[in-house]
N, C-alpha and C positions, 0 to 999 in steps of 0.2 A: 593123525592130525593132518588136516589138508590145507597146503601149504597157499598164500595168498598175497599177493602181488601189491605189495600198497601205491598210492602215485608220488610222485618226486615230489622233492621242497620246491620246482622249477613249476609243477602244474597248482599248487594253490597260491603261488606268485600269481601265476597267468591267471585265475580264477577269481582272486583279492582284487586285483587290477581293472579285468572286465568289469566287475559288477562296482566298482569304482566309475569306470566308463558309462555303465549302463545309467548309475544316478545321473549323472553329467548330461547325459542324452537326453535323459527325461526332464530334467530341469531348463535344458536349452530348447527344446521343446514346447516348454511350457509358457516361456519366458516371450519367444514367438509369437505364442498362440495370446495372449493378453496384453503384450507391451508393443504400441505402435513405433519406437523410437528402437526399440529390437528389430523390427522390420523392415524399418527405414534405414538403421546401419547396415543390414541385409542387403537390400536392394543398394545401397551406395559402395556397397564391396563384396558383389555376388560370389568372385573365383576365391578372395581367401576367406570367409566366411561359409564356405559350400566345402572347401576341402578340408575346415577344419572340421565343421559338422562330419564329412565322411572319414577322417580317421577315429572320429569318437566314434562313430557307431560300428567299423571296425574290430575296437577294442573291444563295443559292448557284444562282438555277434559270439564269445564263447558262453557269457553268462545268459544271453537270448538262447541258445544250444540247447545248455543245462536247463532252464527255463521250461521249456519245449516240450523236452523229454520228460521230464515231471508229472507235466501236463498227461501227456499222451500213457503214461502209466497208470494214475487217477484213472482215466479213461476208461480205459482198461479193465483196472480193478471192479469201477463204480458198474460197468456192463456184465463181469462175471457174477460180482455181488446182486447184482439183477436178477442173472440167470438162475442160481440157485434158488430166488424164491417162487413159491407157488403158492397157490390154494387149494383146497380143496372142491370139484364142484359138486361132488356126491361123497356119503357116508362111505368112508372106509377102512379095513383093519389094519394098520399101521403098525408094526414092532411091538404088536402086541395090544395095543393098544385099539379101542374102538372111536374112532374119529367121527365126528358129525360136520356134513356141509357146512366150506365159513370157514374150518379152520388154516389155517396160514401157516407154511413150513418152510424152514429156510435149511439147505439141504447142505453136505458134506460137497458131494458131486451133483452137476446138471440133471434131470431127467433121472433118477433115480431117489422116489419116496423112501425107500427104506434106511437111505443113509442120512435122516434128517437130525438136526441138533437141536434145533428150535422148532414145538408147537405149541401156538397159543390157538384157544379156544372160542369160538363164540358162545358157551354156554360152557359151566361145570360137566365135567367129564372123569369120572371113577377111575383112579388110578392107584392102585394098592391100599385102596380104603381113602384114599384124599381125593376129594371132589375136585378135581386141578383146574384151575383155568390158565398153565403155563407149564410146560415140561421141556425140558434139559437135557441133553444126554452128550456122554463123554464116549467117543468111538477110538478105537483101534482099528488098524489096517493088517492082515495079514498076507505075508508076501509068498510065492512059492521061492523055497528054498534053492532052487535049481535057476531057472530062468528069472530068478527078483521081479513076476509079473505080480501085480495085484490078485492074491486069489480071495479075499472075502473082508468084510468091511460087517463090525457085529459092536453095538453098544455095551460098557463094562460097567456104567453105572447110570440112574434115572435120577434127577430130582425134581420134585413136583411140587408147582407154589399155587398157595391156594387161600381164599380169605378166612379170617379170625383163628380160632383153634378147632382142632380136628382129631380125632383119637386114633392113632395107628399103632397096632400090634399092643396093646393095654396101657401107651404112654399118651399125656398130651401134650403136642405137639404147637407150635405156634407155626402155623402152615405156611403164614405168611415171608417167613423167612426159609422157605422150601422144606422140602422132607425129602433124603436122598434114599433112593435103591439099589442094591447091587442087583443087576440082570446076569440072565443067559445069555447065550449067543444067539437066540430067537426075538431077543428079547424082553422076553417072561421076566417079571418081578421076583429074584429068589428070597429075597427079606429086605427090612428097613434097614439101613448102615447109619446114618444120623439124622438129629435134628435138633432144633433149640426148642426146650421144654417152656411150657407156658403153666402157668398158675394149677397146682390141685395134683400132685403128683407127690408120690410118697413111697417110700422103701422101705424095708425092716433093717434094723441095724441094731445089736446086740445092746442092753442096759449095761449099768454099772454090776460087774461082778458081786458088789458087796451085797447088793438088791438082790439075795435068794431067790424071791419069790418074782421078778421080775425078770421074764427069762429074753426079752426083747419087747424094741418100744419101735414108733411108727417115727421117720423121719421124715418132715417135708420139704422137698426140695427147692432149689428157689427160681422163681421165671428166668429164664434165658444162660439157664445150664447149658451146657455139650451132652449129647445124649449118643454115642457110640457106638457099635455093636463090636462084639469080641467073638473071633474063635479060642478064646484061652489062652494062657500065657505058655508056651511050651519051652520045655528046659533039655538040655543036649543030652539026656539021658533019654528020652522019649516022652516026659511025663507032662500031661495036658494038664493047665488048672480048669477049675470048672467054671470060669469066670465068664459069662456072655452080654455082659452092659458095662459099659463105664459111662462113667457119669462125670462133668469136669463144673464145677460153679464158674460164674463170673469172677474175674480177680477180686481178692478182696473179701470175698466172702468169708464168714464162721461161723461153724457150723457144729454140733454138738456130738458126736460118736463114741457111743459107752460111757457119757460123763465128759468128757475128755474136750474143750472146746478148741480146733481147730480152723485155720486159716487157709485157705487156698485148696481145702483138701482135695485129691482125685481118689473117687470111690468105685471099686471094682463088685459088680452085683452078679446074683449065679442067676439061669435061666426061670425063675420066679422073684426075680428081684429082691433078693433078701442080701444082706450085707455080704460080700467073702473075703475083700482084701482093701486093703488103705495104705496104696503103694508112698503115698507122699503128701505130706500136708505137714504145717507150721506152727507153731507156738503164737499165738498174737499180742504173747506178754509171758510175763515172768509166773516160771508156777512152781512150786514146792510140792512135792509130789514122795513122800518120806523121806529118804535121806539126802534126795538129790533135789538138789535147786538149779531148774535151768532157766537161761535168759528170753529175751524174747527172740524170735528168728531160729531157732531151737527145731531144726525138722526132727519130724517125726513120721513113723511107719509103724502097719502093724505086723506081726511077727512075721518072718520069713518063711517058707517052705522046710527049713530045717529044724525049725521050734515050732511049726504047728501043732505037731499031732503032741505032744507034751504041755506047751506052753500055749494053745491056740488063742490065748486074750492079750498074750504080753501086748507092751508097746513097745519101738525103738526108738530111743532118743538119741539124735545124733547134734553136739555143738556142734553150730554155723559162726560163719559171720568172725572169725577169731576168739570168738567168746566162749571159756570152756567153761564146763558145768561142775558146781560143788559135790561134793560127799560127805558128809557131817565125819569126821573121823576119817578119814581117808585124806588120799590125793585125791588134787582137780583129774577130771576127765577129759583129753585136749580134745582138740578137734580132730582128731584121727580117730578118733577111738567112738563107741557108741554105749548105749547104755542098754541092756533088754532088762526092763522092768514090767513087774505085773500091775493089774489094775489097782490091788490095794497098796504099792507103793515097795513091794520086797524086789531088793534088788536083784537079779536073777545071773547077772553075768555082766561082765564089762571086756569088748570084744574088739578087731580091730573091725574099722566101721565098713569095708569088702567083707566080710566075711558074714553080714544082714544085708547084702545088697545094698548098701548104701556107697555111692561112688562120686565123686570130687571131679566136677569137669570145668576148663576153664571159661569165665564169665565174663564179658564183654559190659562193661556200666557206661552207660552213655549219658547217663544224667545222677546226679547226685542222688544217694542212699536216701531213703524215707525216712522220715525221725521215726523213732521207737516209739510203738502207742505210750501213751500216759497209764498209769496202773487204774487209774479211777475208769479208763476207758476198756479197760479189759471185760471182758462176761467173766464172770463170777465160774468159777470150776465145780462141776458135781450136777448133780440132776436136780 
């Protein structure tokens, strides 16, 4: 922590005061400059009306100081902010990038194209399959470790905005709200990292169990999802999931998986976009699902890493919200506790709810709870 000098209760006295002064000045001033009967009192009492003027102004010369200095930093700034920009006046290859005369760069450091963060285009320009006419880039500085000199300045990520929709890597994309890239240190394009999906975009995600003969059905996603990229979910034992897309809806959404209609869901897809994990999503109402009756707000998951390879369909239901879930014949299930149930409704275990990855973090409500959908407003459960 570096330690930092604040100024006394004595200098924003002195500083309150001045700029107290400073109005007074300008007001007497003004007062002057439009009232003949101000400048007549003036002239009929030059020596105490000249030394009153000269202790206001005085008082105002700290907040004229402060003033000044303000000034002369804008200055400053608004000259360095100059200097970084440039144009292009010939076609050039840029971090990768091929640039056409016209384009406008506004740069990290002076006199140095390669450290730019902002290029806009005077025409469409191909950038990882999006015809850009605006690219972005987020830099890192590396220092040498010995001397703390600057040794190399390399972009970590690209994003590139471009009009309507545009198909990158077999998703579409709404361009217009950018499409980001992670780069090299060259920076070369190594994949897409996210983007907001626009309209016609669809996944596979497993049917209802009970549908034998329907072994998986086509979900459509909905405009202005979160579209992710994943290296896999990795667990302290070494084990990678195979998981390479997530996928997040706008709030509020429901959405239908195995039957099952869910709220808010986040869906984890493997490198062909086909269902793999459904780390968290909600109940949008009250559902009876064999012996157990949960409420609405009721999260849910699908099986964990531990009940895969046995139970790969279960669900987990875990009570929210204080509200715990029935058992026909049984104890309620509190809200500590979760429920791994299969899709046709057998109860498979009632566990403590750590033990499905389900974990309790404290939550900040800044505004009153939502009312509970109406039942007549629920989607209908099943396929």
């Amino acid at each position: 922590m570096i330690p930092v000098a604040l100024p006394s209760a004595g200098f924003f006295f002195l500083m309150a005061a001045s700029f107290c002064g400073l109005a007074g000045l300008a007001c007497w001033l003004g007062m002057l400059a439009v009232s003949k009967r101000c400048r007549a009192a003036m002239r009929a009492a030059p020596i105490k009306h000249g030394v009153g003027l000269l202790l206001v102004a005085l008082l105002s010369a700290p907040s004229l100081a402060f003033l000044y200095a303000i000034w002369r930093v804008d200055q400053q700034s608004a000259r360095a902010a100059a200097a970084r920009q440039m144009s292009l006046t010939q076609a050039a290859r840029i971090g990768a990038i091929d640039m056409p005369a016209g384009t406008r760069l506004t740069l990290r450091r002076t006199g140095e194209p390669e450290t730019f963060t902002l290029a806009e285009f005077p025409q469409a320009v191909a950038v990882g399959g999006v015809q850009a006419t605006r690219v972005t880039r987020e830099l890192t500085d590396e220092y040498d470790s010995k001397t703390y000199a600057l040794a190399a300045t390399y972009a970590t990520s690209l994003a590139a905005t471009a009009a309507g929709t545009q198909s990158v890597d077999g998703w579409r994309c709404d361009a217009s709200r950018g499409v980001t890239f992670d780069t090299a240190r060259d920076g070369a394009l190594v994949r897409m990292a996210h983007c907001v999906l626009a309209p016609g975009n669809t996944v596979v995600t497993p049917a209802r169990s009970a549908d034998a003969d329907i072994n998986a059905a086509a979900l459509a996603l909905p405009m202005g999802s979160d579209l992710r990229a994943s290296d896999g979910n990795r667990y302290v034992d070494g084990f990678t999931d195979a998981d390479r897309w997530e996928v997040e809806p706008p709030e509020g959404t429901v959405l239908r998986i195995a039957g099952l209609a869910l709220q808010d869901p986040l869906l984890r897809l493997d490198e062909k976009r086909r269902y793999f994990e459904l780390p968290t999503g909600t109940l949008p109402c009250d559902l009876v699902l064999g012996e157990m009756h949960y409420t609405a707000g009721t999260r849910v998951r699908s099986a964990p890493r531990n009940w895969r390879n046995e139970h790969p369909d279960a669900w987990v239901f875990s009570p929210w919200n204080g509200q715990p879930a029935h058992r026909d014949g049984h104890a309620d299930v509190s809200v500590t506790q979760s429920v791994v149930q299969a899709p046709d409704g057998k109860v498979l275990a009632v566990v403590d709810s750590a033990s499905v990855g389900v974990f309790r973090y404290p939550e900040l409500v800044v505004e009153d709870r939502p009312a509970k959908p109406k039942t007549g407003q629920c989607p209908a459960q099943g396929s």
